[in-house]
N, C-alpha and C positions, 0 to 999 in steps of 0.2 A: 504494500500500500504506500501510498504520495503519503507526507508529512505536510497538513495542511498548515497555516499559519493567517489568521483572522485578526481584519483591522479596523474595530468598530466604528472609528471618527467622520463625522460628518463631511461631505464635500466641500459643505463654504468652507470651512473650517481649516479645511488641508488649501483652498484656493488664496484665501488669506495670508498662512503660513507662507507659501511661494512669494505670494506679492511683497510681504515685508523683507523678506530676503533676498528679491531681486532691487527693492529699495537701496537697502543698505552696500549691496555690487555697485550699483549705479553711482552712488555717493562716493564711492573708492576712487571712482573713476576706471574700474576696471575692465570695462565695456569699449572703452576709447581703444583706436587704432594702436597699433606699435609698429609704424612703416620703416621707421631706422633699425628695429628688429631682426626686421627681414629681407630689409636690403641689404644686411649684413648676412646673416644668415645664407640667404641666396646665392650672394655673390661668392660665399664663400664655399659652397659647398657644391656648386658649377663651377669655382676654381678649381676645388678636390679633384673633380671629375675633370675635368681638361689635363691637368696634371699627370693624374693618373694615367690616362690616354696617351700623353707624348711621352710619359716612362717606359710604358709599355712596346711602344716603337722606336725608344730608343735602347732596349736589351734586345728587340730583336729576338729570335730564335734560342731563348735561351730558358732554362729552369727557375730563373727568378722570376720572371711572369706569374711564378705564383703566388708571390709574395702579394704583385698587382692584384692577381685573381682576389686575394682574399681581401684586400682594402677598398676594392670595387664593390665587392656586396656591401660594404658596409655604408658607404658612400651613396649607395643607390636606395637603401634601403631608408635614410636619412631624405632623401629628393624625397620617397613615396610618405614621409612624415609629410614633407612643405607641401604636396598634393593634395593630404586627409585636409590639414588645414583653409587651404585653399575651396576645398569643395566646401565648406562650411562657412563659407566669408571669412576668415580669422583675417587673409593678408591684406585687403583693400575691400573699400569703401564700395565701391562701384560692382556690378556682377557679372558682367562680362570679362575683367582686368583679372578676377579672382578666375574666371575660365580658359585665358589664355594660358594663367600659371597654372591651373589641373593638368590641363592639355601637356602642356612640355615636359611638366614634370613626372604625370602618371605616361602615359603614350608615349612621347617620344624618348624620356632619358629613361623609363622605367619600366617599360611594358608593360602596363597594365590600360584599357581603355576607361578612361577619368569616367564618361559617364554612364558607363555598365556600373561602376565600382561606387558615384553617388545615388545613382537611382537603390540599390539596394542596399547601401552605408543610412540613405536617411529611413526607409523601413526600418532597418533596427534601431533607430534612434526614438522612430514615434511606437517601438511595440518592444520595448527591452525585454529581453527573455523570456514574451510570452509566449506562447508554446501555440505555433499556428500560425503565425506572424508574422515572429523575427527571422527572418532570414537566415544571421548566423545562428538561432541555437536549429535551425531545419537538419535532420539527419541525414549523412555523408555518411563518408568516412568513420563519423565517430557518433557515437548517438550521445541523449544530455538526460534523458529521462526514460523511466519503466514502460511509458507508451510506446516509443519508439522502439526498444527492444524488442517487446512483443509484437508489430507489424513485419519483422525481421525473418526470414528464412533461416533454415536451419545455417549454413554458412553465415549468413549474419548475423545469428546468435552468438557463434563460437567467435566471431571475432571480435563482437560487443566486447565477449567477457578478457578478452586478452590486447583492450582498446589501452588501457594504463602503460600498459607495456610499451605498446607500437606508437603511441601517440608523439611521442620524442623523435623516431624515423620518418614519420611522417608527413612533420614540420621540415624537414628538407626537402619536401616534394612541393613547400607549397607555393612556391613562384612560378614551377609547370602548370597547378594547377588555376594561378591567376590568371597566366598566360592563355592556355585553352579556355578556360572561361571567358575570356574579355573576346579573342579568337571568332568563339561561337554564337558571343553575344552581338556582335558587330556584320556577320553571315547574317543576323535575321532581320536588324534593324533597315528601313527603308527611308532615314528621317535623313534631312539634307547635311547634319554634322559626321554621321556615320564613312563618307568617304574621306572626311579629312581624319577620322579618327583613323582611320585605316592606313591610312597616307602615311603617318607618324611612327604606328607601330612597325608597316614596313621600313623605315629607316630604320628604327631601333633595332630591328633583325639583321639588318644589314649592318651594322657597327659592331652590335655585344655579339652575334652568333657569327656571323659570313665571316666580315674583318680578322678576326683570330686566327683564318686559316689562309693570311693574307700576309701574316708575319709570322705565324709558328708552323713547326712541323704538322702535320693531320693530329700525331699524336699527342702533341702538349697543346693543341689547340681545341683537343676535348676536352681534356683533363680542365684547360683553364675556365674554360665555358661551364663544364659541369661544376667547379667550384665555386665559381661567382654564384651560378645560381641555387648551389643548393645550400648555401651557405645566407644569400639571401633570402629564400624562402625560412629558412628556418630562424633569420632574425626577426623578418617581418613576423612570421606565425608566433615566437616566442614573447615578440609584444605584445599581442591582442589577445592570445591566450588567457590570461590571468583576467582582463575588466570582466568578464559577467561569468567564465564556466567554474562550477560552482557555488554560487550565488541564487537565492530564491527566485523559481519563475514562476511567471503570473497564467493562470489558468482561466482565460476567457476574460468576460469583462473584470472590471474592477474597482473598489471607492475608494481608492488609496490615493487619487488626484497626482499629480504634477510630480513636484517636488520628494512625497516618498515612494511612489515607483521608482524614480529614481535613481534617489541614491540605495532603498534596499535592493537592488537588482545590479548594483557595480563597487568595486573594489577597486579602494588604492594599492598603492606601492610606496611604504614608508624609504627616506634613505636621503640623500645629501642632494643639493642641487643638481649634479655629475647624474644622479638617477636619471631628471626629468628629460636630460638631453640622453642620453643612451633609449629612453623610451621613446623619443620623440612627444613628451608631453601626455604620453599614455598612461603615467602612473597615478595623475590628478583622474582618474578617469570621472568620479562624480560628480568636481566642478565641469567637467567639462562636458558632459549628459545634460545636467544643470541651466548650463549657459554656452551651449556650441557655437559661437561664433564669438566669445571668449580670447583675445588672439592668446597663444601659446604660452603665452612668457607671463602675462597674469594670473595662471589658475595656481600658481603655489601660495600668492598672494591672497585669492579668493577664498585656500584651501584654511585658513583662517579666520575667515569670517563664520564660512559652512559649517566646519566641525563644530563648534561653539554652540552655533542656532539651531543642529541636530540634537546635540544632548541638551541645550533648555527642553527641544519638545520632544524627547524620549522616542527618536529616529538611531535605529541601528546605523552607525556610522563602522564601514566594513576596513578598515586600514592594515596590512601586514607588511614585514619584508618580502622580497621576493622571495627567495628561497622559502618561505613558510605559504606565500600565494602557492608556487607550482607543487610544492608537497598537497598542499588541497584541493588545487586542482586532479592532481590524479588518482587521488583519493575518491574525489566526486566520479569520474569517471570510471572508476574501480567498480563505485556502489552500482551506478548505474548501469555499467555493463551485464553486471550480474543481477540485473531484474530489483533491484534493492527500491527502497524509498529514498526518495529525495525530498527537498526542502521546497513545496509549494506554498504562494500566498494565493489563497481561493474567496 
């Protein structure tokens, strides 16, 4: 059986609560632009990348390239940060400025198609880990709950139960599987932005995949490609993993209003400033559920308002290190694999 979890409080009630707390943001000033942020940010991290590139051609044909391989994913995986951003309004004011920077940053430097990746980034934003919904708790690969297991054929039972295991190898597969996904998403689409998305990703293919084997042997020109990318995939995966799996989901409608779906449905990541930039901002995950258009660089600031106005009003405020996140994370998917109860708000 589900582990249900009931929230008697009235609607106004909880609609209140949000407005006095987006009050008190607003007065921070923390809603205001950070465009020197990100002109820095940007500039720097499209320097990375250019760098990178002209090292890479000038070792030439050689076994350092790996060295490149692996500060390329990291590099790239930091661009697909200034993209999440971006699709959310965080970099500029205007909504198209904030699309040309999705576009370059998810498509062309990162291969992933920007708006395959917001059309379903903002569903889970408006249905956090309700079960139907949200898009990422939808069962893959890995399932989040005892329903899902049971729709499962006999091979997708066994694998349920040995998803804790596998879930860690996984995560290096999962820039192939953004890859095909954006791919297949962009095949269906018939909307006039679809061929420039397309446009982009073919360059990207042409630089991060073809190009390799344009200055290295066939042989290190795999190895390097398969590094960057699985090495990417499993930073990207490694960041998103921790905000909601885990964490209680919501079972159909619900009176819990704005503000505590919210944050009971997402996890921080305790730990130094160095954290927030290794996450790309993903360890504030609450304030940033909260107030998504937030730019980056205020929610550690926000995250001191939040925590405060959660425990006046007796809101589970979910905070761990990481290391104690992924331990419960594979825990949760331990349970669930094996048919167990999980933690529902019904």
């Amino acid at each position: 059986m589900q582990t249900e979890l009931k929230t008697p409080l009235g609607a106004a009630a909880h609609r209140e609560d949000f407005a006095e707390l987006s009050r008190r943001v607003r007065d921070e000033g923390l809603l205001a632009r950070r465009s020197s942020y990100y002109v820095v940010k940007i500039v720097a991290t499209v320097g990375a990348l250019a760098a990178l590139v002209g090292t890479a051609v000038l070792f030439g044909d050689s076994w350092w390239n790996l060295a490149v391989a692996v500060a390329l994913a990291f590099v790239l995986a930091q661009l697909g940060f200034i993209g999440h951003d971006a699709g959310h309004r965080q970099v500029c004011a205007h909504r198209r400025a904030n699309d040309v920077i999705g576009l370059v940053t998810a498509n062309l430097l990162t291969g992933f198609s920007f708006k395959w990746w917001l059309t379903k980034h903002n569903r889970h934003h408006a249905h956090t880990n309700t079960d139907g919904k949200d898009p990422d708790l939808a069962p893959g690969a890995l399932v989040y709950t005892q329903g899902q297991v049971e729709h499962r054929g006999r091979f997708g039972q066994w694998f349920a139960r040995t998803q804790s295991i596998m879930a860690i190898p996984l995560l290096f597969l999962e820039a192939l599987n953004l890859h095909l996904a954006s791919m297949i998403a962009l095949a269906r689409r018939r909307d006039r932005a679809a061929p420039v998305e397309a446009g982009l990703l073919a360059v990207h293919g042409a630089v991060f995949f073809v190009a390799p084997f344009l200055i290295l042997s066939p042989l290190r020109a795999v190895i390097c490609v398969a590094i960057t990318q699985c090495l990417l995939g499993f930073y990207l995966g490694a960041s998103f993993l921790t905000n909601h799996v885990g964490m209680p989901t919501l079972a159909g409608t619900d009176n819990l209003g704005f503000l505590r779906r919210q944050v009971l449905t997402s996890r921080n990541l305790s730990g130094p400033s160095f954290t927030g930039f290794i996450f790309g901002g993903l360890d504030t995950q609450i304030e940033h559920h909260l107030f998504p258009t937030m730019p980056r660089a205020n929610l550690r600031r926000a995250r001191k308002l939040v925590r405060p106005f959660c425990d006046e009003r007796r809101i589970a405020y979910a905070e761990q290190s990481p290391w104690r996140a992924y331990r419960d994370v594979l825990h949760h998917l331990r349970i669930a694999g094996n048919g167990g109860s999980v933690a529902i708000i019904d």
